[in-house]
C-alpha positions in Angstrom: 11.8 20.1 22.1 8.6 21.1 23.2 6.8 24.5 21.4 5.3 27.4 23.0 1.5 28.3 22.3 2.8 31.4 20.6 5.2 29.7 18.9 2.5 27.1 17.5 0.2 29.9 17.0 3.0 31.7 14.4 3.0 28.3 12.8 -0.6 27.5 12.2 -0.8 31.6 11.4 2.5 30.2 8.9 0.6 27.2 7.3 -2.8 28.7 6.5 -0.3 31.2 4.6 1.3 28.6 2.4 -1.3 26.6 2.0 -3.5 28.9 0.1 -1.1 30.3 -1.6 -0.2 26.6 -2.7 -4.6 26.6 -3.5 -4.2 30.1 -5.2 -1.4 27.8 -7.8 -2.8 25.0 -8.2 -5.9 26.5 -9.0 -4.4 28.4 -11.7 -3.3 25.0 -13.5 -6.8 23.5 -13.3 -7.0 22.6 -17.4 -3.2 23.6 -17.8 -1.1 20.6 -17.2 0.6 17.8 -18.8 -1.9 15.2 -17.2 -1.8 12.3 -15.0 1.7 10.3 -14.9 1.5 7.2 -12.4 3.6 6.3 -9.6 4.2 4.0 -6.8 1.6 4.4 -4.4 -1.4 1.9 -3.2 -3.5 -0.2 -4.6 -6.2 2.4 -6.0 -5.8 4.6 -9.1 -5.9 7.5 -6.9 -2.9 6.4 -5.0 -1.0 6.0 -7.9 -1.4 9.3 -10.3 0.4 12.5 -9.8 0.9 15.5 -11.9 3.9 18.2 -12.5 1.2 20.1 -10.5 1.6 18.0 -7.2 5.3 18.8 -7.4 5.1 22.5 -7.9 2.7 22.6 -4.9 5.0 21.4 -2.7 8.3 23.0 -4.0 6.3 26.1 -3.3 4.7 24.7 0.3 8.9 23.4 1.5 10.7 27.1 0.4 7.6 28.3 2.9 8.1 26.2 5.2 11.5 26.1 5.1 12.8 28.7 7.4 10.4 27.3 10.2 12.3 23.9 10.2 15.3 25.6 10.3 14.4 27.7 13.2 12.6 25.4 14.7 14.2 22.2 14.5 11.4 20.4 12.4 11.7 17.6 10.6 9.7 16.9 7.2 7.2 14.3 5.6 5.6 14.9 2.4 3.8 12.8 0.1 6.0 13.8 -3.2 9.3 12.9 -1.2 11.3 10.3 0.1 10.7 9.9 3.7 13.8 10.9 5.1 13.1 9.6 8.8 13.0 13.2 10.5 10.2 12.5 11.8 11.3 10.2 14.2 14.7 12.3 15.0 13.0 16.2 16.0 10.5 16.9 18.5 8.0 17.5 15.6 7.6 17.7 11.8 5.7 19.0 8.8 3.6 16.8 7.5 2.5 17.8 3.8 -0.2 16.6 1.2 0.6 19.1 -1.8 -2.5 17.9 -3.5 -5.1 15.7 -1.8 -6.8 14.3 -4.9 -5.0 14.5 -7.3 -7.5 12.4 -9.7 -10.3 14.7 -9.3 -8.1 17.6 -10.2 -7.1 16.1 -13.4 -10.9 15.4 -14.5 -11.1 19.8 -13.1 -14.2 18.2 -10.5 -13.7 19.6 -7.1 -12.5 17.4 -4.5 -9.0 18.1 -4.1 -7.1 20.4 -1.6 -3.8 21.2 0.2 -3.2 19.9 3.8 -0.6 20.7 5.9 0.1 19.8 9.4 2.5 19.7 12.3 2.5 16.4 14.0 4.7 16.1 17.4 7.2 13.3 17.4 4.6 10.8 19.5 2.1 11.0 17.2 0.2 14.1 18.5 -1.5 16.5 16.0 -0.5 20.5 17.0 -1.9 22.2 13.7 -4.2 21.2 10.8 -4.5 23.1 8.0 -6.7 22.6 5.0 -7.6 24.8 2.2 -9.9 23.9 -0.6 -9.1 25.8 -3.6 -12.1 25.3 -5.8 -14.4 26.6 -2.9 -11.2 29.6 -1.5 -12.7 27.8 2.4 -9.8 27.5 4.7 -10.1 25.3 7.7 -8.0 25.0 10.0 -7.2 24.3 14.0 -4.5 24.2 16.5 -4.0 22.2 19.7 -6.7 23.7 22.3 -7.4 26.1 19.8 -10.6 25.0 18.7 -11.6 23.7 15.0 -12.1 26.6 12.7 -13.6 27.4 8.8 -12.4 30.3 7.4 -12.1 32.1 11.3 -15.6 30.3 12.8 -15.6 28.1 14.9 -17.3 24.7 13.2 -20.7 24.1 15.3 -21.2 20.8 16.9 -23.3 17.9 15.3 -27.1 18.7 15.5 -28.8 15.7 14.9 -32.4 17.6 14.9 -31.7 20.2 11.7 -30.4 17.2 9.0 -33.3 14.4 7.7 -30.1 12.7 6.4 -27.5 10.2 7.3 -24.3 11.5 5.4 -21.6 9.0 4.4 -18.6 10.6 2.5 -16.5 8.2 1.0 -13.5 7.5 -1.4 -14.0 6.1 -4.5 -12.4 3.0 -4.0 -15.3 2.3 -1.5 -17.1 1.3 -4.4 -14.7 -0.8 -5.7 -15.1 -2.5 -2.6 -16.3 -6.1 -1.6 -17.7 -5.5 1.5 -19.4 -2.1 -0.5 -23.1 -4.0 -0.8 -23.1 -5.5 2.4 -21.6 -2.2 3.8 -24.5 -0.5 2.2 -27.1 -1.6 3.5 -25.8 -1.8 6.8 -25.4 2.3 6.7 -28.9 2.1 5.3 -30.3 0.6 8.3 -28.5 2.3 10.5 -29.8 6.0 9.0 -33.3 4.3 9.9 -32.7 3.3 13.0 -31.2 6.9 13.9 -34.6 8.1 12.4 -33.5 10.1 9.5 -35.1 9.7 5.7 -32.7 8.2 3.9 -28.6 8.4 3.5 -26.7 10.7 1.2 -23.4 9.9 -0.5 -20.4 11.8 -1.2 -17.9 10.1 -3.3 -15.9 12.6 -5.5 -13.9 14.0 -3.4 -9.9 12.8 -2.0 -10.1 11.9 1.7 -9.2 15.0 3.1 -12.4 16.9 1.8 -14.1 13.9 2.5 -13.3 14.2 6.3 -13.7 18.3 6.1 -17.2 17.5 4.4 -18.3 15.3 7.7 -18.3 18.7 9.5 -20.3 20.3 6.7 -23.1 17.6 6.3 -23.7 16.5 9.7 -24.8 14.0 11.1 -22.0 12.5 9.0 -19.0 9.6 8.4 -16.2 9.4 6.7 -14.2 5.7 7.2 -11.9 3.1 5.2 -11.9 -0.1 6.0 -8.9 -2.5 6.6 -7.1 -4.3 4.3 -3.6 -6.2 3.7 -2.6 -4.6 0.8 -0.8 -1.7 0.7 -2.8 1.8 0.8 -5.9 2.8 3.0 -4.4 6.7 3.0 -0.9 7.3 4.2 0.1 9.6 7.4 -0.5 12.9 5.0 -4.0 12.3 4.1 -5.0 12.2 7.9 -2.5 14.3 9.9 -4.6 17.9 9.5 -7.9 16.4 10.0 -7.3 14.5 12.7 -6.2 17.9 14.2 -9.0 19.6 13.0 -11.3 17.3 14.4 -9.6 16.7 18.0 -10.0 20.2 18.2 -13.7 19.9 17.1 -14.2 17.6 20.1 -15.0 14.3 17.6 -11.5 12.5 17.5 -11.0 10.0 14.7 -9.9 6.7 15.8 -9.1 3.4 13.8 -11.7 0.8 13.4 -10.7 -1.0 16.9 -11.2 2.4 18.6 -7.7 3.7 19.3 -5.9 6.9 18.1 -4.6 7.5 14.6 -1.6 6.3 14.8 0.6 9.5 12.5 3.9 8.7 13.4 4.2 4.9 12.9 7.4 3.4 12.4 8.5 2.2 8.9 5.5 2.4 6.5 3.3 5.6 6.3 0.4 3.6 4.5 -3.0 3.2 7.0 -4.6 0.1 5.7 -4.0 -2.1 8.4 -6.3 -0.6 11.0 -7.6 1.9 8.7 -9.6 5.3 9.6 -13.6 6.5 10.9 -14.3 9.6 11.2 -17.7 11.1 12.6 -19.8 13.9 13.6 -20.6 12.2 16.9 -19.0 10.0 19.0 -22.4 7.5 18.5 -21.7 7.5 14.9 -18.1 6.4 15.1 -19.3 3.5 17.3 -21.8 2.6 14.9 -19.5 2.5 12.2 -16.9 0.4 14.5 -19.9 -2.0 15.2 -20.6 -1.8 11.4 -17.4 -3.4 10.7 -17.2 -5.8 13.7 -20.4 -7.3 12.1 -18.7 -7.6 8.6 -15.8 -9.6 10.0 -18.0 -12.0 12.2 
């Protein structure tokens, strides 16, 4: 099955729908919920908390969606769900963070979102929605549709208006052994690029964190490899790496090659792990970062 453009465009138009009306929800529960349960996730505490919120969100996000899998022949991924192996059976499927950062919504700090996305059987990102309920900003993009916030088109990196290097990270960054090393290796390289000094994000899940690299450029947003379970799963990536494709900055993994968002079996990311960037220099610095912290 392949889609029509107007077909993909009634979609997207579809997604950005449900997914602020999934914001508009869980918004309203910010304060009012039973707290954090845990689950089987990944290594990190954010991997591993969900609330009665997370499932609401995506009851409300599937009865939205559902009519377009009918209709369309779409199969499903979600991070609440079993994976039913859909994916791999219809020409494309829904693939569904209900809450990205969970953790940050039970402490009521921003940082958490909705994503939504429509990944094509071989991997390929065709929409990428996003919406940030704490802030109301949508963004969102569809194959050769351009990347958009909230309608605008998102401006390309311009090196010459920041004095900044910006690194958004998760928190498990910190938690990190390579984190000191990894440090001051981003710290030399924001001198070497001629800017005053490097500034940290580190509240947020990692789909803000990505949708923040557009917002603070020159920016990165990147995970490094590891052999445990975790790194992000299929549903933390699938929208962004839409919405940046479609921003012309394409995240790869650390050895340079496409996110890989329809891998067979596991859905967990940590083996080759993610780097996103404003510019295609940053991503190879960052690559280069990480070669140099293996050799």
């Amino acid at each position: 099955m392949s889609l029509l453009t107007t077909e993909i465009q009634s979609l997207h138009d579809l997604a950005v729908k449900t997914a602020k009306q999934a914001g508009v929800h869980i918004q309203s529960r910010v304060g009012n919920h039973s707290g954090a349960q845990s689950k089987d996730g990944g290594d990190t505490l954010a991997s591993q908390v969900v609330t009665e919120v997370d499932h609401e969100s995506e009851d409300l996000i599937i009865a939205n969606l559902d009519d377009s899998i009918s209709s369309f022949n779409l199969g499903l991924l979600t991070e609440e769900s079993e994976d039913n192996a859909s994916r791999h059976e219809k020409g494309a499927f829904w693939c569904i963070d209900p809450i990205d950062g969970t953790l940050p919504f039970t402490e009521g700090v921003p940082g958490y979102s909705v994503s939504i996305a429509l990944v094509a059987r071989d991997g390929t990102p065709l929409i990428g929605v996003i919406y940030d309920p704490v802030l109301q900003t949508t963004y969102h993009a569809l194959r050769g549709g351009g990347a958009m916030r909230d309608g605008i088109t998102i401006p390309p990196d311009d090196k010459s208006s920041a004095n900044q290097l910006t690194w958004a990270m998760d928190r498990s960054m910190k938690e990190s052994i390579d984190y000191p090393r990894a440090l001051e290796m981003m710290e030399e390289l924001a001198s070497e690029e001629g800017f005053d000094g490097l500034n940290i994000l580190d509240h947020a899940g990692s789909v803000l964190n990505a949708c923040w690299v557009t917002e603070n450029k020159p920016a990165v947003y990147f995970k490094f490899p590891k052999s445990n379970k975790g790194g992000g799963s299929v549903w933390d990536f699938a929208a962004t790496a839409c919405l940046f494709t479609e921003w012309g900055q394409p995240p790869t993994d650390v050895h340079g090659d496409p996110l890989r968002l329809n891998p067979n079996g596991c859905t967990f990311m940590n083996e080759k792990a993610v780097v996103y960037g404003s510019s295609t220099k940053l991503r190879e610095s960052v690559r280069q970062l990480y070669q140099d912290l293996r050799s």
